[in-house]
C-alpha positions in Angstrom: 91.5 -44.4 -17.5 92.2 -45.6 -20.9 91.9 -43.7 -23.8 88.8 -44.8 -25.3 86.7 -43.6 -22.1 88.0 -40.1 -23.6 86.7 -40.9 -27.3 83.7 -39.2 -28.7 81.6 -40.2 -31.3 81.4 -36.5 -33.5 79.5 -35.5 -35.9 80.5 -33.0 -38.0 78.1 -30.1 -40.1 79.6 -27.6 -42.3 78.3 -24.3 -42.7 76.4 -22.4 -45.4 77.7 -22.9 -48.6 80.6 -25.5 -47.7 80.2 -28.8 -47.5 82.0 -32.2 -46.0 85.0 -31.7 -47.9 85.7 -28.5 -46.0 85.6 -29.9 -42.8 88.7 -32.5 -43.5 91.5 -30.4 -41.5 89.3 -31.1 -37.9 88.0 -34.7 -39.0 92.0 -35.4 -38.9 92.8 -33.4 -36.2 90.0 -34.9 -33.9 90.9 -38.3 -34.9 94.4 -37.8 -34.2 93.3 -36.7 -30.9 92.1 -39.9 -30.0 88.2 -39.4 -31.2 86.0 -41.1 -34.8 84.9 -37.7 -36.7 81.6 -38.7 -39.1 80.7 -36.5 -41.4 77.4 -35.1 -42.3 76.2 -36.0 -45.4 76.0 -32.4 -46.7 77.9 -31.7 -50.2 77.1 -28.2 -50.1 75.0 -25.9 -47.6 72.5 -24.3 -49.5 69.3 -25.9 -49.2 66.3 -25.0 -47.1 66.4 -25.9 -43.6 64.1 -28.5 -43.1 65.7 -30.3 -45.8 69.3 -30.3 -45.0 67.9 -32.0 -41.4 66.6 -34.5 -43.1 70.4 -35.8 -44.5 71.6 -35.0 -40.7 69.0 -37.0 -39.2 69.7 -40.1 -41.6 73.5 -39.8 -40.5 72.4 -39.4 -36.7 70.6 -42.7 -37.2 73.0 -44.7 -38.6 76.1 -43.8 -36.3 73.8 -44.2 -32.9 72.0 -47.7 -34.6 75.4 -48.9 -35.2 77.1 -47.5 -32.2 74.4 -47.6 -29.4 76.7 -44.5 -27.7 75.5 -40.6 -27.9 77.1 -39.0 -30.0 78.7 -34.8 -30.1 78.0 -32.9 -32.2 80.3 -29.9 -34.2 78.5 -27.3 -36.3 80.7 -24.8 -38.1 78.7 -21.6 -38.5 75.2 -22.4 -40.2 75.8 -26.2 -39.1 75.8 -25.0 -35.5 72.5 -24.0 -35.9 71.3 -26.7 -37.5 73.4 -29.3 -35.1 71.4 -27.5 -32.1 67.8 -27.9 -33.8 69.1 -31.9 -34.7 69.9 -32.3 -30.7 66.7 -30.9 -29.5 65.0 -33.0 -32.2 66.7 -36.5 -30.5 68.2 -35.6 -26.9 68.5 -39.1 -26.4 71.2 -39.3 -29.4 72.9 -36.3 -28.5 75.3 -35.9 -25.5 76.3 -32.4 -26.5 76.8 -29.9 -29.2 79.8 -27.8 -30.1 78.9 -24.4 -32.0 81.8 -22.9 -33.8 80.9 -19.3 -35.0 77.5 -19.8 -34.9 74.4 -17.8 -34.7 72.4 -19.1 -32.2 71.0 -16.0 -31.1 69.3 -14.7 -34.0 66.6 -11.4 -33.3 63.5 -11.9 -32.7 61.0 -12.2 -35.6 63.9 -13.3 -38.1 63.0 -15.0 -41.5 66.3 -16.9 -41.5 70.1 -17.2 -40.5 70.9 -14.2 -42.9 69.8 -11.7 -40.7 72.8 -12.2 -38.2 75.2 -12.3 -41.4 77.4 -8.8 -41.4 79.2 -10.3 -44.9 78.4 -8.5 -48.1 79.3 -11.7 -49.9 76.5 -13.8 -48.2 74.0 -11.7 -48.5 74.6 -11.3 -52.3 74.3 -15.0 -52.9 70.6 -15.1 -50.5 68.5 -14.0 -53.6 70.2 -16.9 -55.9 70.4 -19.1 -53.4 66.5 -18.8 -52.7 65.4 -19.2 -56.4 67.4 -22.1 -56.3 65.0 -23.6 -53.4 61.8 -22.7 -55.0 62.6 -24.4 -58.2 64.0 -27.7 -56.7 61.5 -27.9 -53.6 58.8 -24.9 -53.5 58.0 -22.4 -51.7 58.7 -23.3 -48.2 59.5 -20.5 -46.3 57.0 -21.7 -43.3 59.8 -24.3 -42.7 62.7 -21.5 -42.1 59.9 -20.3 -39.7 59.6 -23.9 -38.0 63.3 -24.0 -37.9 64.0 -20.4 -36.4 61.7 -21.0 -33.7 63.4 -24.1 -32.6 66.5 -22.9 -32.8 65.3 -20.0 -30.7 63.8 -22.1 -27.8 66.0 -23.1 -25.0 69.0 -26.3 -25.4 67.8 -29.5 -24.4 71.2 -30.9 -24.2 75.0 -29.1 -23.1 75.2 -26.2 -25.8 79.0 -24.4 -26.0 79.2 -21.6 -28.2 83.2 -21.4 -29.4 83.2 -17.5 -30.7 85.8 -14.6 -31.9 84.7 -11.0 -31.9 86.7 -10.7 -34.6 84.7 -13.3 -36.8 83.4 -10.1 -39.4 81.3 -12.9 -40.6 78.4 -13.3 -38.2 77.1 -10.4 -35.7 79.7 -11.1 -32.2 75.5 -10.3 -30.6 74.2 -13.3 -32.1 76.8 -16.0 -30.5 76.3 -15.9 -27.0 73.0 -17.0 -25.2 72.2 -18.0 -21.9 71.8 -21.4 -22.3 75.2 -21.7 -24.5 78.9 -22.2 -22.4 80.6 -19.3 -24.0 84.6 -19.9 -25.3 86.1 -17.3 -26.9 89.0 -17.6 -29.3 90.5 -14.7 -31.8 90.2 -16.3 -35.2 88.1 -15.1 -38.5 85.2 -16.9 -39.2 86.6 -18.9 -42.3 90.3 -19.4 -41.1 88.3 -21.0 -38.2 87.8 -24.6 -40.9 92.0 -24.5 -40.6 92.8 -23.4 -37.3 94.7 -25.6 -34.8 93.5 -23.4 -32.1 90.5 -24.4 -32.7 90.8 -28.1 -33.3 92.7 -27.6 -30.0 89.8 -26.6 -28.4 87.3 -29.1 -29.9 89.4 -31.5 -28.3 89.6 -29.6 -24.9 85.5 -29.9 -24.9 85.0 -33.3 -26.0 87.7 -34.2 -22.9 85.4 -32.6 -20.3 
Protein backbone atom coordinates (compact mmCIF):
# COMPACT_ATOMS: atom_id res chain seq x y z
CA UNK A 1 0.00 0.00 0.00
CA UNK A 2 1.68 3.22 -0.83
CA UNK A 3 1.53 6.12 1.04
CA UNK A 4 -0.85 8.26 -0.61
CA UNK A 5 -3.74 5.58 -0.12
CA UNK A 6 -3.01 6.76 3.66
CA UNK A 7 -3.28 10.67 2.69
CA UNK A 8 -6.22 12.66 3.72
CA UNK A 9 -7.50 15.71 2.37
CA UNK A 10 -8.06 17.93 6.00
CA UNK A 11 -9.64 20.63 6.70
CA UNK A 12 -8.82 22.48 9.44
CA UNK A 13 -11.29 25.07 11.82
CA UNK A 14 -10.05 26.96 14.66
CA UNK A 15 -11.94 27.72 17.61
CA UNK A 16 -13.64 30.70 19.12
CA UNK A 17 -11.62 33.62 19.05
CA UNK A 18 -8.43 32.08 17.09
CA UNK A 19 -8.04 31.90 13.80
CA UNK A 20 -5.90 30.00 10.87
CA UNK A 21 -2.72 31.20 12.13
CA UNK A 22 -3.26 29.29 15.31
CA UNK A 23 -3.71 26.12 13.83
CA UNK A 24 0.03 26.15 12.06
CA UNK A 25 1.74 23.64 14.62
CA UNK A 26 -0.93 20.60 13.23
CA UNK A 27 -1.05 21.82 9.56
CA UNK A 28 2.87 20.94 9.78
CA UNK A 29 2.62 18.08 11.82
CA UNK A 30 -0.21 16.45 9.63
CA UNK A 31 1.68 17.23 6.50
CA UNK A 32 4.71 15.74 7.81
CA UNK A 33 2.70 12.77 8.43
CA UNK A 34 2.10 12.21 5.06
CA UNK A 35 -1.41 14.14 4.75
CA UNK A 36 -2.41 18.17 2.72
CA UNK A 37 -3.77 20.26 5.84
CA UNK A 38 -6.18 23.29 4.19
CA UNK A 39 -7.09 25.75 6.19
CA UNK A 40 -10.30 27.39 6.82
CA UNK A 41 -10.63 30.66 5.79
CA UNK A 42 -11.38 32.00 9.35
CA UNK A 43 -8.98 35.03 10.60
CA UNK A 44 -10.62 35.11 13.83
CA UNK A 45 -13.71 33.15 15.46
CA UNK A 46 -16.02 35.53 16.47
CA UNK A 47 -18.76 35.96 14.15
CA UNK A 48 -22.28 34.54 14.33
CA UNK A 49 -22.65 31.06 13.31
CA UNK A 50 -24.31 31.05 10.23
CA UNK A 51 -21.79 33.31 8.95
CA UNK A 52 -18.58 31.77 9.77
CA UNK A 53 -20.26 28.54 7.66
CA UNK A 54 -20.61 30.49 4.99
CA UNK A 55 -16.40 30.99 4.63
CA UNK A 56 -16.21 27.09 5.56
CA UNK A 57 -18.53 26.16 2.93
CA UNK A 58 -16.67 28.29 0.18
CA UNK A 59 -13.32 26.36 1.35
CA UNK A 60 -15.30 22.97 1.32
CA UNK A 61 -16.13 23.80 -2.30
CA UNK A 62 -13.02 24.60 -3.63
CA UNK A 63 -10.80 21.64 -2.12
CA UNK A 64 -13.57 18.89 -3.25
CA UNK A 65 -14.10 20.84 -6.99
CA UNK A 66 -10.53 20.74 -7.35
CA UNK A 67 -9.85 17.44 -5.65
CA UNK A 68 -12.98 15.23 -6.53
CA UNK A 69 -11.86 13.20 -3.09
CA UNK A 70 -13.85 13.66 0.44
CA UNK A 71 -12.31 15.41 2.45
CA UNK A 72 -11.78 15.17 6.92
CA UNK A 73 -12.40 17.42 8.75
CA UNK A 74 -10.53 18.89 12.20
CA UNK A 75 -12.35 21.34 14.48
CA UNK A 76 -10.51 22.63 17.42
CA UNK A 77 -13.04 23.51 20.11
CA UNK A 78 -15.84 25.88 18.57
CA UNK A 79 -14.64 24.66 14.95
CA UNK A 80 -15.70 21.17 16.00
CA UNK A 81 -18.91 22.25 16.22
CA UNK A 82 -19.06 24.08 13.38
CA UNK A 83 -16.98 21.20 11.27
CA UNK A 84 -19.98 18.78 12.48
CA UNK A 85 -22.96 21.20 11.32
CA UNK A 86 -20.60 21.78 7.72
CA UNK A 87 -20.57 17.68 7.41
CA UNK A 88 -24.20 17.21 7.96
CA UNK A 89 -24.76 20.17 5.64
CA UNK A 90 -22.67 18.15 2.55
CA UNK A 91 -22.21 14.29 3.66
CA UNK A 92 -21.19 13.68 0.26
CA UNK A 93 -17.99 16.02 0.81
CA UNK A 94 -17.21 14.81 4.11
CA UNK A 95 -15.67 11.36 4.94
CA UNK A 96 -15.37 12.20 8.61
CA UNK A 97 -14.93 14.72 11.21
CA UNK A 98 -12.33 15.02 13.97
CA UNK A 99 -13.61 17.09 17.21
CA UNK A 100 -10.77 18.27 19.41
CA UNK A 101 -12.22 19.63 22.68
CA UNK A 102 -15.34 20.29 21.41
CA UNK A 103 -18.84 20.80 22.71
CA UNK A 104 -20.94 18.76 20.84
CA UNK A 105 -23.27 18.01 23.52
CA UNK A 106 -24.53 21.17 24.46
CA UNK A 107 -28.07 21.10 27.00
CA UNK A 108 -30.99 21.17 25.79
CA UNK A 109 -32.69 24.56 25.10
CA UNK A 110 -29.12 26.41 24.76
CA UNK A 111 -28.91 29.84 23.01
CA UNK A 112 -25.29 29.18 21.93
CA UNK A 113 -21.83 27.39 22.44
CA UNK A 114 -21.31 29.54 25.64
CA UNK A 115 -23.31 27.70 27.82
CA UNK A 116 -20.91 24.53 27.92
CA UNK A 117 -17.93 27.14 28.49
CA UNK A 118 -16.63 26.72 32.36
CA UNK A 119 -13.83 29.77 31.44
CA UNK A 120 -14.36 33.14 33.21
CA UNK A 121 -12.39 34.61 30.32
CA UNK A 122 -14.93 33.55 27.56
CA UNK A 123 -17.67 34.43 29.03
CA UNK A 124 -16.40 38.00 29.75
CA UNK A 125 -15.78 38.57 26.13
CA UNK A 126 -19.74 37.01 25.01
CA UNK A 127 -21.34 40.52 25.73
CA UNK A 128 -18.56 42.39 23.39
CA UNK A 129 -18.41 39.88 21.19
CA UNK A 130 -22.26 40.02 20.57
CA UNK A 131 -22.50 43.82 20.14
CA UNK A 132 -19.91 43.34 17.78
CA UNK A 133 -22.44 40.97 15.64
CA UNK A 134 -25.41 43.21 15.83
CA UNK A 135 -23.59 46.23 14.48
CA UNK A 136 -21.77 44.35 11.51
CA UNK A 137 -24.77 41.87 10.61
CA UNK A 138 -28.06 42.44 12.87
CA UNK A 139 -29.72 40.87 15.07
CA UNK A 140 -29.66 37.26 14.26
CA UNK A 141 -29.93 35.24 17.09
CA UNK A 142 -32.61 32.88 15.22
CA UNK A 143 -29.53 31.65 13.29
CA UNK A 144 -27.49 30.49 16.65
CA UNK A 145 -30.98 28.72 17.13
CA UNK A 146 -30.82 27.09 13.48
CA UNK A 147 -27.21 26.22 14.17
CA UNK A 148 -27.77 24.61 17.78
CA UNK A 149 -30.39 22.44 16.57
CA UNK A 150 -28.21 21.01 13.96
CA UNK A 151 -25.54 20.58 15.86
CA UNK A 152 -27.78 18.80 18.31
CA UNK A 153 -29.31 16.20 15.79
CA UNK A 154 -27.58 13.04 15.16
CA UNK A 155 -23.98 12.72 12.82
CA UNK A 156 -24.51 11.97 9.34
CA UNK A 157 -21.06 11.08 8.74
CA UNK A 158 -18.06 9.22 11.34
CA UNK A 159 -17.94 11.82 14.34
CA UNK A 160 -14.71 11.25 17.00
CA UNK A 161 -14.78 13.31 19.79
CA UNK A 162 -10.76 13.67 20.95
CA UNK A 163 -11.40 15.03 24.85
CA UNK A 164 -9.39 15.58 28.29
CA UNK A 165 -11.21 15.85 31.49
CA UNK A 166 -8.82 18.11 32.42
CA UNK A 167 -9.60 20.68 29.47
CA UNK A 168 -11.11 23.47 32.36
CA UNK A 169 -12.17 25.13 29.28
CA UNK A 170 -15.36 23.40 28.06
CA UNK A 171 -17.81 21.26 30.52
CA UNK A 172 -15.86 17.24 30.33
CA UNK A 173 -20.39 16.60 30.02
CA UNK A 174 -20.60 18.31 26.86
CA UNK A 175 -17.82 16.14 24.85
CA UNK A 176 -19.06 12.90 24.61
CA UNK A 177 -22.34 11.79 22.69
CA UNK A 178 -23.57 8.71 21.48
CA UNK A 179 -23.04 9.19 18.10
CA UNK A 180 -19.29 10.54 18.64
CA UNK A 181 -16.12 7.78 18.90
CA UNK A 182 -14.84 9.00 22.23
CA UNK A 183 -10.62 9.39 22.58
CA UNK A 184 -9.48 10.61 25.56
CA UNK A 185 -6.13 12.31 25.99
CA UNK A 186 -4.89 14.51 29.21
CA UNK A 187 -4.05 17.86 27.83
CA UNK A 188 -5.63 21.55 28.60
CA UNK A 189 -7.86 22.81 26.15
CA UNK A 190 -5.40 25.52 24.66
CA UNK A 191 -1.97 23.63 25.03
CA UNK A 192 -4.13 21.12 22.89
CA UNK A 193 -3.22 23.84 19.37
CA UNK A 194 0.67 22.71 20.43
CA UNK A 195 0.46 19.33 21.58
CA UNK A 196 2.31 16.43 19.81
CA UNK A 197 0.09 14.07 21.47
CA UNK A 198 -2.41 15.29 19.85
CA UNK A 199 -1.12 15.82 16.37
CA UNK A 200 -0.17 12.14 17.11
CA UNK A 201 -3.50 11.25 17.37
CA UNK A 202 -4.92 13.16 14.45
CA UNK A 203 -2.76 11.19 12.55
CA UNK A 204 -3.75 7.82 14.25
CA UNK A 205 -7.52 8.72 13.09
CA UNK A 206 -6.97 9.82 9.67
CA UNK A 207 -4.84 6.26 9.33
CA UNK A 208 -7.96 4.16 10.25
Amino acid sequence: MTMDSHKKQVLLIPGYLHGDKDLAFWQRGLAESGNEPFLSGIKKSIWYSEVELKVLQRTLDRITAESGKKVTIIGHSRGGALGKVLADRNPSKVEKVITVAAPLNVVPGARDLSQASTSSYVLRTMLPIYALNILRYGIHFDWEAKFMKELSEKSKVPLISIYSKSDAEVSPDSFVREDATPMEVDCMHNDMLVSREIVDALATVLRR
